[in-house]
N, CA, C and O atoms as a CHARMM CRD file, in Angstrom:
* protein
*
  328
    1    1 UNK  N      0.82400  -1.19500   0.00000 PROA 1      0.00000
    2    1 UNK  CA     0.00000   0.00000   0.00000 PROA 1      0.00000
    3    1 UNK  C      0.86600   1.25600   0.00000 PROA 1      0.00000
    4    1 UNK  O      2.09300   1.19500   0.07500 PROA 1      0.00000
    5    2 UNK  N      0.23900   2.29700  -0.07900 PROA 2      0.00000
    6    2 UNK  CA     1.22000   3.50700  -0.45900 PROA 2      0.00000
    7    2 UNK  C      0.51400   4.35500   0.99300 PROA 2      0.00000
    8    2 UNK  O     -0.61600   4.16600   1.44200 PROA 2      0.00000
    9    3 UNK  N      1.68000   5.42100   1.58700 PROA 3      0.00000
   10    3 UNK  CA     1.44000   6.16400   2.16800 PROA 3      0.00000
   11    3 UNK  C      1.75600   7.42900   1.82600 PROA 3      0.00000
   12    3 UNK  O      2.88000   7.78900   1.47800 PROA 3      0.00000
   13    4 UNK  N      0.13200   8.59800   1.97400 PROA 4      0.00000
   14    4 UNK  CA     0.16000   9.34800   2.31600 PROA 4      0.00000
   15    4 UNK  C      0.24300  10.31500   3.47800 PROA 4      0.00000
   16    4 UNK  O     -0.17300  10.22900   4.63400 PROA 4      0.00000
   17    5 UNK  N      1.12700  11.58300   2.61000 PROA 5      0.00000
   18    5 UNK  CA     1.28300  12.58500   3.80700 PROA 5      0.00000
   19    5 UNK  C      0.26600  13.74600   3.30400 PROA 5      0.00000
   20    5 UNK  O      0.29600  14.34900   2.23100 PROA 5      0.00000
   21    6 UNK  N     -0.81100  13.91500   4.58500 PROA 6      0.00000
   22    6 UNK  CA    -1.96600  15.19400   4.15700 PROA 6      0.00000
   23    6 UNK  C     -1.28300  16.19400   5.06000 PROA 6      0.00000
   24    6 UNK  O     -0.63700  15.99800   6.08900 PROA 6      0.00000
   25    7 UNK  N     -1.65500  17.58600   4.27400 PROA 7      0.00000
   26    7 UNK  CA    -1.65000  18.54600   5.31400 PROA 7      0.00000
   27    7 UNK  C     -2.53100  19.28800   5.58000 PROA 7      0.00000
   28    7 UNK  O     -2.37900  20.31200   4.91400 PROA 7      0.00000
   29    8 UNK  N     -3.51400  19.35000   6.29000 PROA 8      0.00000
   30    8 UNK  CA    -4.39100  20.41500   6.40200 PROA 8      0.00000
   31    8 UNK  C     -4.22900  21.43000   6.95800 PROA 8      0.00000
   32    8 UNK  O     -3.43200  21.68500   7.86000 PROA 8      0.00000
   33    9 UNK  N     -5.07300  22.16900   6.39400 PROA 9      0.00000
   34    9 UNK  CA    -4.37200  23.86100   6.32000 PROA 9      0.00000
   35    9 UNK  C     -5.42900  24.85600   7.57300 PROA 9      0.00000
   36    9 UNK  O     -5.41300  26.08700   7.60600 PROA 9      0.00000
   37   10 UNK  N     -6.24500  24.01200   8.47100 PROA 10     0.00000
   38   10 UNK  CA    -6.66800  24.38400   8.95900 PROA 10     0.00000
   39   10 UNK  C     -6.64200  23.13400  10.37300 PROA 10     0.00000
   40   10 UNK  O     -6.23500  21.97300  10.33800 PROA 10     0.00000
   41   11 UNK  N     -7.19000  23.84500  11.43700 PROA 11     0.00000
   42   11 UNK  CA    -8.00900  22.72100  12.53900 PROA 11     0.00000
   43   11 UNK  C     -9.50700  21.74900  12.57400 PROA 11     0.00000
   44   11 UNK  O     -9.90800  20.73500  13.14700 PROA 11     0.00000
   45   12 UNK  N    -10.10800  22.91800  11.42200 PROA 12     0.00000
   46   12 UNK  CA   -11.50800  22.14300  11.22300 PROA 12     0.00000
   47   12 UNK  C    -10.98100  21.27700  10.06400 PROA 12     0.00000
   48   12 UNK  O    -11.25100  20.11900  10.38200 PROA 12     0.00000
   49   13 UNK  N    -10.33200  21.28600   8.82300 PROA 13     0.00000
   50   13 UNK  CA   -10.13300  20.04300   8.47400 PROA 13     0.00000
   51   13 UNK  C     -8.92600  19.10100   8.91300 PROA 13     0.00000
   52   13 UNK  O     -8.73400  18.17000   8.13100 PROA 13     0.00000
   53   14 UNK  N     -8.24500  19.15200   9.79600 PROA 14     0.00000
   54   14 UNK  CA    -7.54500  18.33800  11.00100 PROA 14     0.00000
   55   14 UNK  C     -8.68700  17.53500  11.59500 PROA 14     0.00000
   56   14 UNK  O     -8.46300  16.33800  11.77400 PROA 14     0.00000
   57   15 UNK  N     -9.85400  18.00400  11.92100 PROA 15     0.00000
   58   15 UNK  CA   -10.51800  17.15600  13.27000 PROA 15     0.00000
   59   15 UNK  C    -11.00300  16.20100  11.81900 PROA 15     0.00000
   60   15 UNK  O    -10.58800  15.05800  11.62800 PROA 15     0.00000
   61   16 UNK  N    -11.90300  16.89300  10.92600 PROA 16     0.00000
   62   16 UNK  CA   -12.68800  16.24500  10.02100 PROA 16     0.00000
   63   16 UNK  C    -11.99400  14.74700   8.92700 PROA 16     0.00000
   64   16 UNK  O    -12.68500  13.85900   8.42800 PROA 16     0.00000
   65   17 UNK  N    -10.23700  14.92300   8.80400 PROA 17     0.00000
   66   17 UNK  CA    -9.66700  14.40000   8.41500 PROA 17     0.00000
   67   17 UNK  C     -9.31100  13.36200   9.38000 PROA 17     0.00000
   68   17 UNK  O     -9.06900  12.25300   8.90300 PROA 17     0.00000
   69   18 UNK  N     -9.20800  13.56000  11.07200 PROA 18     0.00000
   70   18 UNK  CA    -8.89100  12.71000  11.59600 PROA 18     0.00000
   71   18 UNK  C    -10.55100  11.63300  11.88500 PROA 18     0.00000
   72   18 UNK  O    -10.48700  10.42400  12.10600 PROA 18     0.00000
   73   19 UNK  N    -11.65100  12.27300  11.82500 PROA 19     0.00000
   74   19 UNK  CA   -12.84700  11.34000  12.09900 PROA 19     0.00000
   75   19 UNK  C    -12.87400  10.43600  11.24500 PROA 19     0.00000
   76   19 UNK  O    -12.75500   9.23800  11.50000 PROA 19     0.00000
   77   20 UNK  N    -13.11900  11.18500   9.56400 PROA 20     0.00000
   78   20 UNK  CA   -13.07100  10.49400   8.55000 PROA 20     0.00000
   79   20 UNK  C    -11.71400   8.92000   8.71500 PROA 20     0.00000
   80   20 UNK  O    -12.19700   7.78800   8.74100 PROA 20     0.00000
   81   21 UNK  N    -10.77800   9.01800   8.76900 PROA 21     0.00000
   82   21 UNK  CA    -9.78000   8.08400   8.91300 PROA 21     0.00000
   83   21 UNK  C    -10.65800   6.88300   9.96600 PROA 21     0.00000
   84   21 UNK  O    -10.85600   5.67900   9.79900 PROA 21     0.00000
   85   22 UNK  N    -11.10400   7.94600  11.22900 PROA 22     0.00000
   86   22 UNK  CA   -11.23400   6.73400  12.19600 PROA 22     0.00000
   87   22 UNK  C    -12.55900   5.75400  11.95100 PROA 22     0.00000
   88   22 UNK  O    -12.71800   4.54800  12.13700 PROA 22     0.00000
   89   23 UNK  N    -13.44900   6.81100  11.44700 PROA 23     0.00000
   90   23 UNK  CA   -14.86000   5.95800  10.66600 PROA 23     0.00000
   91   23 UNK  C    -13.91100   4.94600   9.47200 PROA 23     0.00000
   92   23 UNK  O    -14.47000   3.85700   9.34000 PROA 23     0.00000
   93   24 UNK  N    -13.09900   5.02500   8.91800 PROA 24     0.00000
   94   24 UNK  CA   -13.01900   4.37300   7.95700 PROA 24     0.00000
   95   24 UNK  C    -11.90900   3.06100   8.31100 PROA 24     0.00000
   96   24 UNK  O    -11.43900   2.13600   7.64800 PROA 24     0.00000
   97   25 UNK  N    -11.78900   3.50200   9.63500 PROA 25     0.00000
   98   25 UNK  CA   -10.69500   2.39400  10.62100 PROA 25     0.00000
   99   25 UNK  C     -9.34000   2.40500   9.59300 PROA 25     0.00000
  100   25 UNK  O     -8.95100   1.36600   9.05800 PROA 25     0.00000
  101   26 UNK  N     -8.75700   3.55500   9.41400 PROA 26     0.00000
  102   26 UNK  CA    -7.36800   3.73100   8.41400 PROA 26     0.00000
  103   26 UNK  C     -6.52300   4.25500   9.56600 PROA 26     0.00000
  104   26 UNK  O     -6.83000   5.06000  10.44400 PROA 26     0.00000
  105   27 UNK  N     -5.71900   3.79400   9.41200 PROA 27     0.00000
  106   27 UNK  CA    -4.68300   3.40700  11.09800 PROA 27     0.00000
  107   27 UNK  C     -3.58200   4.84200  10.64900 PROA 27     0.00000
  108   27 UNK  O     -2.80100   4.80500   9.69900 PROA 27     0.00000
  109   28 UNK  N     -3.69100   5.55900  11.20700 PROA 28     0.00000
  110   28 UNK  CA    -2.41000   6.61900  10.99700 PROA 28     0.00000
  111   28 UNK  C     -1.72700   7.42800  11.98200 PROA 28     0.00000
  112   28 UNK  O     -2.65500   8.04100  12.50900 PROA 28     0.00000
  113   29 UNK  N     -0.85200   7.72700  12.44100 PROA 29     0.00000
  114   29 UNK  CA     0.06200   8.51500  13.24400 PROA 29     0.00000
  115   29 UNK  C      0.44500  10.00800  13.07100 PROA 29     0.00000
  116   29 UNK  O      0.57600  10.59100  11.99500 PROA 29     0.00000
  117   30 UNK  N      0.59200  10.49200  14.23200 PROA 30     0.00000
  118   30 UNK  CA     0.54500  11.92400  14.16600 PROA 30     0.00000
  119   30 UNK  C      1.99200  11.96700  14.09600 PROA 30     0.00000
  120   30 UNK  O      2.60100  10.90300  14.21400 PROA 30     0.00000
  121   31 UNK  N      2.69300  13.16200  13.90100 PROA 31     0.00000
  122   31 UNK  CA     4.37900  13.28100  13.68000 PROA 31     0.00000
  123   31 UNK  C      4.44900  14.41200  13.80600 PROA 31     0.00000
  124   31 UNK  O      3.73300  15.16600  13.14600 PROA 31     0.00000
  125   32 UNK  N      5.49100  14.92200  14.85000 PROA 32     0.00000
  126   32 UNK  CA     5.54900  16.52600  15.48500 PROA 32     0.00000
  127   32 UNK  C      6.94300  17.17900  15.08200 PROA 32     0.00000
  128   32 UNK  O      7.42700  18.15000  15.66500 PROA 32     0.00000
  129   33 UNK  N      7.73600  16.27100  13.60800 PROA 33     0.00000
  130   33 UNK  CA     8.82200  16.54500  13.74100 PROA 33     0.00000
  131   33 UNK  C      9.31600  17.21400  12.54300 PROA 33     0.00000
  132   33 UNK  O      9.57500  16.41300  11.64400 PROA 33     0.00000
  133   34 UNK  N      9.52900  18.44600  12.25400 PROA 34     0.00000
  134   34 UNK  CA     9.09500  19.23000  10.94100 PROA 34     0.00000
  135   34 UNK  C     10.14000  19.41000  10.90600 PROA 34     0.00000
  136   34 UNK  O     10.22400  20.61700  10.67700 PROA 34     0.00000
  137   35 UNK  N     11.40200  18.88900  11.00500 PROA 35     0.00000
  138   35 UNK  CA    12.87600  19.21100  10.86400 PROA 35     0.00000
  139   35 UNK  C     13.53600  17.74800  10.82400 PROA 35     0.00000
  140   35 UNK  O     13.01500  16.90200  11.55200 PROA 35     0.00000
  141   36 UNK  N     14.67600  17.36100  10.00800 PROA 36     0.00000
  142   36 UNK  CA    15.35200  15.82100   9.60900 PROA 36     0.00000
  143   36 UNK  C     16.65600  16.55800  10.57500 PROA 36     0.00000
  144   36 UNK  O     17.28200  17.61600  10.63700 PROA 36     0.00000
  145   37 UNK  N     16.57600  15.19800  11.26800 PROA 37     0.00000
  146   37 UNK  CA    17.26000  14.51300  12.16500 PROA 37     0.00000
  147   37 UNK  C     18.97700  15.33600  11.92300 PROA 37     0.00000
  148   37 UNK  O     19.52800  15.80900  12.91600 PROA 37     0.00000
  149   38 UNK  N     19.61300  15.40800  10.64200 PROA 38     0.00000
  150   38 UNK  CA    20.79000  16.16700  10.19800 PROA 38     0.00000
  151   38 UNK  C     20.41000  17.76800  11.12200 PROA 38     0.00000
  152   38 UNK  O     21.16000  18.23100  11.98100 PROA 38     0.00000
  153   39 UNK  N     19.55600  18.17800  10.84000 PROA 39     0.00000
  154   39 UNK  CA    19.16100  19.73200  10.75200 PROA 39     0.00000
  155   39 UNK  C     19.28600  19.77700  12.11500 PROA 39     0.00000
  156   39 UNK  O     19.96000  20.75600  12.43700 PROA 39     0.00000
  157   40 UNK  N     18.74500  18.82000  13.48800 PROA 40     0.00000
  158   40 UNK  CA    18.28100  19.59400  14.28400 PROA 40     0.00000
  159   40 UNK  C     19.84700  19.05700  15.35500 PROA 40     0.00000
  160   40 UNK  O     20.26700  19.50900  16.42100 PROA 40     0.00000
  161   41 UNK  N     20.23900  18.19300  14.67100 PROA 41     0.00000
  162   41 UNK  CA    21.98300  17.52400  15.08500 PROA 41     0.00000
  163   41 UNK  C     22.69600  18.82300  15.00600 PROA 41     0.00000
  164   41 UNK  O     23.08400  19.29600  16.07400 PROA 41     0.00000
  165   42 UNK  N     22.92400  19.46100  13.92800 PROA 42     0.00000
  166   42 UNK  CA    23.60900  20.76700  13.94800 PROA 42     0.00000
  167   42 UNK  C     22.99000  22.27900  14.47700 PROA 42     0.00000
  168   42 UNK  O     23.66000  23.31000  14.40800 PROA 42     0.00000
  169   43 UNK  N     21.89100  22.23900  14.90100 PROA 43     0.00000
  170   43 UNK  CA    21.50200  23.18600  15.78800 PROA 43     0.00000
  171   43 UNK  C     21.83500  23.01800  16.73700 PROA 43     0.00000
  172   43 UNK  O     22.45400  23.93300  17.28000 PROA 43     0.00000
  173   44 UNK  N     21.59700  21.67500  17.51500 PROA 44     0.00000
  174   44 UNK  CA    22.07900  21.15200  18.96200 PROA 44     0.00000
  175   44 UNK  C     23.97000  21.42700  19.10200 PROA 44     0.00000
  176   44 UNK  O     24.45200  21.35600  20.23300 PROA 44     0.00000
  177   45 UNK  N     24.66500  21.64900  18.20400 PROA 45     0.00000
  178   45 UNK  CA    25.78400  21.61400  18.12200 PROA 45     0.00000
  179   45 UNK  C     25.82900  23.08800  18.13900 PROA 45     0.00000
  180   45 UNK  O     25.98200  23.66100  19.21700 PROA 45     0.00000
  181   46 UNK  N     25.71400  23.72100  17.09700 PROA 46     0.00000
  182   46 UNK  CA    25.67800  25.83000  17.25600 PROA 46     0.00000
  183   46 UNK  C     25.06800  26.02900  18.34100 PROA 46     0.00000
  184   46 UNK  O     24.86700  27.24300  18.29100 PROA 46     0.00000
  185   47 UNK  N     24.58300  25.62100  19.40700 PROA 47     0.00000
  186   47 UNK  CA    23.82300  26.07700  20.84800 PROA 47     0.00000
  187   47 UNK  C     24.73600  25.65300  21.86600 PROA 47     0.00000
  188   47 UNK  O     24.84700  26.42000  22.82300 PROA 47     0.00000
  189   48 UNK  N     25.54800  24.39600  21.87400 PROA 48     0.00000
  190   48 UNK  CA    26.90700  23.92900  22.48700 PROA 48     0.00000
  191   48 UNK  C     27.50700  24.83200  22.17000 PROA 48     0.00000
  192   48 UNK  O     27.62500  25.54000  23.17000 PROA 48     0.00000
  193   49 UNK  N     28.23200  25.49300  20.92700 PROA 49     0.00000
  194   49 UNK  CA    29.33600  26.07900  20.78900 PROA 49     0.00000
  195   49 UNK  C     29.05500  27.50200  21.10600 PROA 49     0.00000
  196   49 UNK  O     29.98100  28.31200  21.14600 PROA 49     0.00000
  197   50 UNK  N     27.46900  27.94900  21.39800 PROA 50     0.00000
  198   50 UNK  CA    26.95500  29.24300  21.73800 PROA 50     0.00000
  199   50 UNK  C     27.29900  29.17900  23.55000 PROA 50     0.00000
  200   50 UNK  O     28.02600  29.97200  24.14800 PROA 50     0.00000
  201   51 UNK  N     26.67600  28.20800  24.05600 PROA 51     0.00000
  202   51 UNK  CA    27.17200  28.17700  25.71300 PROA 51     0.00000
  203   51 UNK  C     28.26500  27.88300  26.21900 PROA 51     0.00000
  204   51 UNK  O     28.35000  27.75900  27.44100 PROA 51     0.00000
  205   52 UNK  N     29.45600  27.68800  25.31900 PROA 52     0.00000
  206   52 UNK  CA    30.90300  27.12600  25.51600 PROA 52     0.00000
  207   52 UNK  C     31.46900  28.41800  25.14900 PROA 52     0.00000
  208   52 UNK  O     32.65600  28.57200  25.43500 PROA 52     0.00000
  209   53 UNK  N     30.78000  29.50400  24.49900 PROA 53     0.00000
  210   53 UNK  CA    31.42700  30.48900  24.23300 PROA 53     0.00000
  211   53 UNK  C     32.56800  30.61500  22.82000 PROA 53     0.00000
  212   53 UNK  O     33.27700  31.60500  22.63900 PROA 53     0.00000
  213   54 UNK  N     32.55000  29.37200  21.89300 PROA 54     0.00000
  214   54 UNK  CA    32.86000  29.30300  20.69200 PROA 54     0.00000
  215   54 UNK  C     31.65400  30.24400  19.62700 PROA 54     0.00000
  216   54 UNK  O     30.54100  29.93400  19.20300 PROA 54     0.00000
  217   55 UNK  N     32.26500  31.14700  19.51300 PROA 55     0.00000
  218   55 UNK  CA    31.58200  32.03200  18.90500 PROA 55     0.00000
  219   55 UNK  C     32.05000  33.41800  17.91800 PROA 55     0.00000
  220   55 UNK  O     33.05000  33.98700  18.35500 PROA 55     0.00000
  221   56 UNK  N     31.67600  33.79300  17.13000 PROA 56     0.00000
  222   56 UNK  CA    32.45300  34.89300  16.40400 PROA 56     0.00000
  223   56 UNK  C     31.41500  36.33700  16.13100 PROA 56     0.00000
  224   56 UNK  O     30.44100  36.43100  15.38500 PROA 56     0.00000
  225   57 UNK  N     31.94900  37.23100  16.90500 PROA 57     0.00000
  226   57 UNK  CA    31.30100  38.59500  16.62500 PROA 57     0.00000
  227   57 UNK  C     31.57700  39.21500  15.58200 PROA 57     0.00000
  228   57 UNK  O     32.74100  39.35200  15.20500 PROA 57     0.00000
  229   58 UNK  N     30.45900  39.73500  14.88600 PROA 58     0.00000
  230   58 UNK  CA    30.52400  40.06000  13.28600 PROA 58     0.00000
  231   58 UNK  C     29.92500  41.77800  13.76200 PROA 58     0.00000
  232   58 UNK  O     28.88600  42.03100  14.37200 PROA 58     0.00000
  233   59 UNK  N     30.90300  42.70800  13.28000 PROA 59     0.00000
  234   59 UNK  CA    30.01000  43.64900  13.74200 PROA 59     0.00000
  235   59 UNK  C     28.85000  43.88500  12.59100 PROA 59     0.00000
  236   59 UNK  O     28.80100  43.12900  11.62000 PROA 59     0.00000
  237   60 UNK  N     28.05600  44.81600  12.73100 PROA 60     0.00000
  238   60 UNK  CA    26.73900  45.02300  11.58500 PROA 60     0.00000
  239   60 UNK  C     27.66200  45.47600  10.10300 PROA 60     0.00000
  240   60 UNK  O     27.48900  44.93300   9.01200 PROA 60     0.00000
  241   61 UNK  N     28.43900  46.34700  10.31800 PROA 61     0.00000
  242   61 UNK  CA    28.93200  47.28200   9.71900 PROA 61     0.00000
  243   61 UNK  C     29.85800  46.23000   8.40000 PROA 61     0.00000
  244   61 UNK  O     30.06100  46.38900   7.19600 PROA 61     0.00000
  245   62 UNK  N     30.23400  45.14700   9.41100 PROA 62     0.00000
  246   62 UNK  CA    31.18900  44.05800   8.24900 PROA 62     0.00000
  247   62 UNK  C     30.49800  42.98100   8.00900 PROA 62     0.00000
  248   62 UNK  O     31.00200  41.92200   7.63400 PROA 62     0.00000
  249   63 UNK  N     29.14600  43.19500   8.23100 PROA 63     0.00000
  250   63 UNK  CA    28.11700  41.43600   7.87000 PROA 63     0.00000
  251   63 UNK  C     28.95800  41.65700   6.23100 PROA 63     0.00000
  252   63 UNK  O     29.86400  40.84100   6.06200 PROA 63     0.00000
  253   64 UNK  N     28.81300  42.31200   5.46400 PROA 64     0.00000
  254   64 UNK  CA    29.18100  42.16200   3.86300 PROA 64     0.00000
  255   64 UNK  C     30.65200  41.63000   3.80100 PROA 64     0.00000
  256   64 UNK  O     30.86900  40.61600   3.13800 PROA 64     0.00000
  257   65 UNK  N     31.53500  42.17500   4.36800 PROA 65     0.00000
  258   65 UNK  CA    32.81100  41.88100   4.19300 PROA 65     0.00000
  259   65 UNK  C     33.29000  41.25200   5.44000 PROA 65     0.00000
  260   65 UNK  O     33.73400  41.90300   6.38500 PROA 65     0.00000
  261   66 UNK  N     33.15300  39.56600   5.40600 PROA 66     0.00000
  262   66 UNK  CA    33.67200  38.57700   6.07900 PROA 66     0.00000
  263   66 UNK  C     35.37200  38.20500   6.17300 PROA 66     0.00000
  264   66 UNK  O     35.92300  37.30100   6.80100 PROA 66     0.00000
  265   67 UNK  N     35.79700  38.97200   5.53900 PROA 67     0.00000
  266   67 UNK  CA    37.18800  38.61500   5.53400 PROA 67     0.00000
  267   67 UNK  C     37.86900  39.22300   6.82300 PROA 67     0.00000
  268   67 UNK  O     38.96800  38.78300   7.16300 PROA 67     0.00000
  269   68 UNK  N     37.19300  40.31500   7.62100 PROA 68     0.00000
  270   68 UNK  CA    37.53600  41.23200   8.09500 PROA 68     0.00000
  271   68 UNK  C     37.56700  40.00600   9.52000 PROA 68     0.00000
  272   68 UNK  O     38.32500  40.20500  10.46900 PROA 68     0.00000
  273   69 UNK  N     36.64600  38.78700   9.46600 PROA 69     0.00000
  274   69 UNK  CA    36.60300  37.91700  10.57900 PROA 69     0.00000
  275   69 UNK  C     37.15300  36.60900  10.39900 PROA 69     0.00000
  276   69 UNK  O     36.93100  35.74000  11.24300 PROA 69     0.00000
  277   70 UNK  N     37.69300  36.43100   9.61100 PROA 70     0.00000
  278   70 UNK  CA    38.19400  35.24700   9.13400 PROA 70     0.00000
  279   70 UNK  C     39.66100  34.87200   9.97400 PROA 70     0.00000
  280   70 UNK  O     39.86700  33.69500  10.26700 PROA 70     0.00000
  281   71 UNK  N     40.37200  35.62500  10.23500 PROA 71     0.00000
  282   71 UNK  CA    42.00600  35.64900  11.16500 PROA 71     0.00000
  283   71 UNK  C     41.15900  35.40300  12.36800 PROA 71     0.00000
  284   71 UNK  O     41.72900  34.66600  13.17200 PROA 71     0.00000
  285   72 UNK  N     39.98800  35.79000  12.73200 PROA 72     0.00000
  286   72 UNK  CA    39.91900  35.48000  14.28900 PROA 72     0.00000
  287   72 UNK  C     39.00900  33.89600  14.70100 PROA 72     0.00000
  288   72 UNK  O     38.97600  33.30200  15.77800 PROA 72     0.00000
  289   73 UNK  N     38.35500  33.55800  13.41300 PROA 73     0.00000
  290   73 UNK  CA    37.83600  32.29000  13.18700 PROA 73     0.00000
  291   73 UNK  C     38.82100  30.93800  13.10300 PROA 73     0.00000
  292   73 UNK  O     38.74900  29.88800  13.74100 PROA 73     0.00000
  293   74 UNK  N     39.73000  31.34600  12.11700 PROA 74     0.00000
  294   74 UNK  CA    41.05200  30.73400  11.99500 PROA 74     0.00000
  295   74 UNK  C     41.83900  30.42400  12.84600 PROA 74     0.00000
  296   74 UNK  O     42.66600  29.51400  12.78100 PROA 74     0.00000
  297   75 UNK  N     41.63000  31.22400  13.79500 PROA 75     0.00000
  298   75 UNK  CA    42.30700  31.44500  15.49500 PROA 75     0.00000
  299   75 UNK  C     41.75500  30.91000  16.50400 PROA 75     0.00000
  300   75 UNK  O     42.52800  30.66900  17.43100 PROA 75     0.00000
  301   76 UNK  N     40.63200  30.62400  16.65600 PROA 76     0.00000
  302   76 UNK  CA    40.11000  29.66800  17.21000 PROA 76     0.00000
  303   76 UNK  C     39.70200  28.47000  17.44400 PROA 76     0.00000
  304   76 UNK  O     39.30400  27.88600  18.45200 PROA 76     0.00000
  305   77 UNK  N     39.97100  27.98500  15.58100 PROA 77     0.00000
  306   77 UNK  CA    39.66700  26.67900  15.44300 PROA 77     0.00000
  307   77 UNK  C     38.75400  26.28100  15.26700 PROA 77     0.00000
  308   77 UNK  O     38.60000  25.06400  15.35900 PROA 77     0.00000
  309   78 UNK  N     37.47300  27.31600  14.85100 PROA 78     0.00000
  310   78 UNK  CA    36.29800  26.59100  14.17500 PROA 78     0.00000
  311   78 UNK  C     35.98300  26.72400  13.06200 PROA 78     0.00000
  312   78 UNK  O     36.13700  27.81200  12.50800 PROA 78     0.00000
  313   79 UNK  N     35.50700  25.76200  12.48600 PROA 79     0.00000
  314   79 UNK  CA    35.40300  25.32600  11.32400 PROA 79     0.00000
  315   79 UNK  C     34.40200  25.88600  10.75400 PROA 79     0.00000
  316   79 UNK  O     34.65000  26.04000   9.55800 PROA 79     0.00000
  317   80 UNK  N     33.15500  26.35100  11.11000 PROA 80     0.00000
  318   80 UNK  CA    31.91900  27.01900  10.76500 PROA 80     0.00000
  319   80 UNK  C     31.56900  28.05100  11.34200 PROA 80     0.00000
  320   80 UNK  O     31.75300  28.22500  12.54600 PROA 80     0.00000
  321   81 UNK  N     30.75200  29.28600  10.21300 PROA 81     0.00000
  322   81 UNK  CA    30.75900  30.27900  10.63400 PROA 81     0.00000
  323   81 UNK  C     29.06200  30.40500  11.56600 PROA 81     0.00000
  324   81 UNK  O     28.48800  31.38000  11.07900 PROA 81     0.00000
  325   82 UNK  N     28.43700  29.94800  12.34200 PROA 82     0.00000
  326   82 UNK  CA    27.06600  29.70000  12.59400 PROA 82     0.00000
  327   82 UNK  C     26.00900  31.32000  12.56100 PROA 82     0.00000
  328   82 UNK  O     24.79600  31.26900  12.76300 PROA 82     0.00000
């Protein structure tokens, strides 16, 4: 059998989509996880390196020109700019 993924774009067709299923005894699971497993691995990692204090201040003025932070990134040893 093939599975579908619905999305309803509201709560009234959420409830109506979930009755319909259960009148029709179609067995399905709810899933709260709107982010892959990679994505939320490297957030959990930029929030470590945010409370460890691995971190790089960009002032506003040089968001365009990154080079200006690159010697002090280099200097610290991290590999990504988060």
């Amino acid at each position: 059998m093939e599975t579908l993924i619905v999305q309803p774009e509201n709560k009234e067709q959420l409830v109506a989509l979930k009755a319909f299923m259960k009148a029709m005894k179609i067995k399905f699971q709810k899933e709260e996880k709107p982010y892959s497993q990679g994505f939320i691995a490297k957030m959990e990692r930029a929030e470590e390196d945010i409370k460890a204090g691995r971190t790089t201040k960009i002032e506003p003025a040089d968001i365009w020109n990154l080079s200006c932070c690159l010697t002090s990134i280099e200097q610290s040893g991290r590999k990504h700019v988060y």
